[in-house]
N, C-alpha and C positions, 0 to 999 in steps of 0.2 A: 028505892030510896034515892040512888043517885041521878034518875030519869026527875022526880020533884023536886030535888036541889037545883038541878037546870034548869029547868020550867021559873022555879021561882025568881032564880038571877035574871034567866032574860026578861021575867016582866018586869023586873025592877032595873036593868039596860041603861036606861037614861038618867035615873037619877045616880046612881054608882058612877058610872060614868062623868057626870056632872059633877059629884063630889069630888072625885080623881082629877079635875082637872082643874078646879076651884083651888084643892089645897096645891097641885102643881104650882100654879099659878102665885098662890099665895105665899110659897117657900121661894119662890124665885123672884119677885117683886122688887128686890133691894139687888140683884144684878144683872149686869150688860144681859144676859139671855134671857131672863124677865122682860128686861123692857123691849127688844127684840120682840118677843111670844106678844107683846103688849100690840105694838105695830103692827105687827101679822094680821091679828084678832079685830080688827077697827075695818068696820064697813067701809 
């Protein structure tokens, strides 16, 4: 059971992650370490 709990997180890896970093992003937005993370983040 807990060998296909892991299996299924890491196929799912990227978007979990993706969304973890979206709402990060998105709760931080409105301060100096938002727009910081924002700078960082730009090509």
């Amino acid at each position: 059971m807990l060998l296909s709990l892991y299996r299924a997180l890491w196929g799912y890896r990227g978007f979990i992650l993706g969304s973890v970093k979206r709402e990060f992003q998105a709760r931080s937005r409105n301060s100096l370490f938002g727009a910081l993370l924002m700078l960082e983040n730009t090509p």
